[in-house]
C-alpha positions as CSV (number, residue, x, y, z in Angstrom):
1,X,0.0,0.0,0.0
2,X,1.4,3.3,-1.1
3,X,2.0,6.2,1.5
4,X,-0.7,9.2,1.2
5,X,2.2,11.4,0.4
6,X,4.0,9.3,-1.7
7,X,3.3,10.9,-5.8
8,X,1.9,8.3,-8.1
9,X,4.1,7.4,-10.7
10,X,3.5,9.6,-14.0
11,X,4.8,9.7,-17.3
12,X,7.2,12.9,-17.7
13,X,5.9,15.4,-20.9
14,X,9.6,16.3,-22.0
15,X,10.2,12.0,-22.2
16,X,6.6,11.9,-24.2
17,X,7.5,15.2,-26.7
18,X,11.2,13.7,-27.3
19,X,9.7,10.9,-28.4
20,X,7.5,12.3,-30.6
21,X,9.9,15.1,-32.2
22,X,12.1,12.1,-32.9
23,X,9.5,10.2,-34.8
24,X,8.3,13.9,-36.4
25,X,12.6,14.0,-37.0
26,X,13.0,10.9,-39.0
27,X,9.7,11.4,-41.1
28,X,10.5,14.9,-42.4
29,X,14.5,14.4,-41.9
30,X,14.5,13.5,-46.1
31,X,12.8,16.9,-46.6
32,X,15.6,19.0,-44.5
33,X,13.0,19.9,-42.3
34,X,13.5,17.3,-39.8
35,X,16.6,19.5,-38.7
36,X,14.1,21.6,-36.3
37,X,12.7,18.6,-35.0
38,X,15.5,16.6,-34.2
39,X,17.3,19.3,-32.2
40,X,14.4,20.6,-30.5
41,X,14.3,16.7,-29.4
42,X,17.7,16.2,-28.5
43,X,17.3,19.5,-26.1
44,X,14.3,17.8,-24.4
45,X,15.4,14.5,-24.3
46,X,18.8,16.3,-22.0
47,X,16.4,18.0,-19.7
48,X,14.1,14.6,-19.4
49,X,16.9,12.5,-18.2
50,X,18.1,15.5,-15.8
51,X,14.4,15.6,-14.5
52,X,13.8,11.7,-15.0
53,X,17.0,11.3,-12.3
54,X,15.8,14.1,-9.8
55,X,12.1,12.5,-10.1
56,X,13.3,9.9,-7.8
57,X,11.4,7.5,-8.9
58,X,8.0,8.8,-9.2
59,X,8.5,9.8,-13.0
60,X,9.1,7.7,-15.8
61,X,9.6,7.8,-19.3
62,X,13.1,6.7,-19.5
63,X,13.1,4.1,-22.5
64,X,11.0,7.1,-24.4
65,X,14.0,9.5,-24.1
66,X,16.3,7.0,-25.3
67,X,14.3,6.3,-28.0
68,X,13.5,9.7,-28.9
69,X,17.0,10.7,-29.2
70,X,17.8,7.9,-30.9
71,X,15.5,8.8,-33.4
72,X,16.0,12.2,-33.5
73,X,20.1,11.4,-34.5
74,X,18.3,9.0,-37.7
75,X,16.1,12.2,-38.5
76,X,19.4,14.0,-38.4
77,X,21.7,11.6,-40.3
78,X,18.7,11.6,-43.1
79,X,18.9,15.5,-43.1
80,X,22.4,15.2,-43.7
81,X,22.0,12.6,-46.4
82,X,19.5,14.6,-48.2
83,X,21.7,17.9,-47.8
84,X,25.0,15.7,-49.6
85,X,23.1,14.4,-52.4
86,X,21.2,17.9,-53.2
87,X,24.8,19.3,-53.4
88,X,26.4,16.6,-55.3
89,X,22.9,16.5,-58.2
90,X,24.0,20.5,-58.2
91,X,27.4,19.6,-58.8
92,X,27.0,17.0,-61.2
93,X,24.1,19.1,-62.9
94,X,26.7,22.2,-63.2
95,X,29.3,19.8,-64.5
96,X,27.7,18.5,-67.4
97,X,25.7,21.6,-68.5
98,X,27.0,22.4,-71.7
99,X,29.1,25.7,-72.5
100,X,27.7,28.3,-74.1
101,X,28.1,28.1,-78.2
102,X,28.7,31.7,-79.4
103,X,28.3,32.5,-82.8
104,X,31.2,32.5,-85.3
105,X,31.4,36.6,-85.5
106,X,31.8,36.7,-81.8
107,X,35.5,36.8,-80.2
C-alpha cells in the first residue's frame, strides 16, 4: 500500500515530446525539415533525463527518451543525407551543362 504522500508514478511530458519530435525527425529528416525537429528533441530529451534522475522515482519515461533521441540522431543523419546528395545533383548538374556556343562573329 502506497504512502498518502508518496506521488503516483506519472509519465514525464519532455520524455513523451522527445519521443514524438524524434518520430516527427526521421519522417521529415528527407525533406531538410526534420533538422528543427531533431534538435528541438535532443534538447528535451537532455532536460528529461536530468528531470527523469531528480524524479526519484516517481517519474518515468526513460526508454521514451532513449528512443527519442535515438530517433531524432536518424532524422538528423537523413537530413544530412539529403543535404550531400542535393549538393552533389547541383554539382553533377553544373558539370555537365553544356558551355555556351557563341556565334562565329563573336571573339
Amino acid at each position: 500500500m502506497r504512502h498518502p504522500e508518496d506521488p503516483d508514478p506519472v509519465r514525464d511530458s519532455k520524455a513523451s515530446a522527445t519521443f514524438w519530435l524524434g518520430v516527427l525527425a526521421v519522417v521529415t529528416g528527407v525533406t531538410i525539415g526534420g533538422l528543427v525537429p531533431a534538435t528541438v528533441a535532443l534538447v528535451l530529451g537532455a532536460q528529461a533525463r536530468r528531470e527523469l534522475s531528480e524524479g526519484a522515482g516517481w517519474r518515468q519515461g526513460g526508454r521514451l527518451v532513449v528512443a527519442g533521441e535515438r530517433l531524432a540522431w536518424v532524422g538528423l543523419g537523413l537530413a544530412a543525407a539529403a543535404i550531400v546528395t542535393a549538393v552533389v545533383i547541383g554539382l553533377v548538374r553544373m558539370g555537365s551543362a553544356p558551355a555556351h556556343d557563341f556565334p562565329p562573329s563573336i571573339n
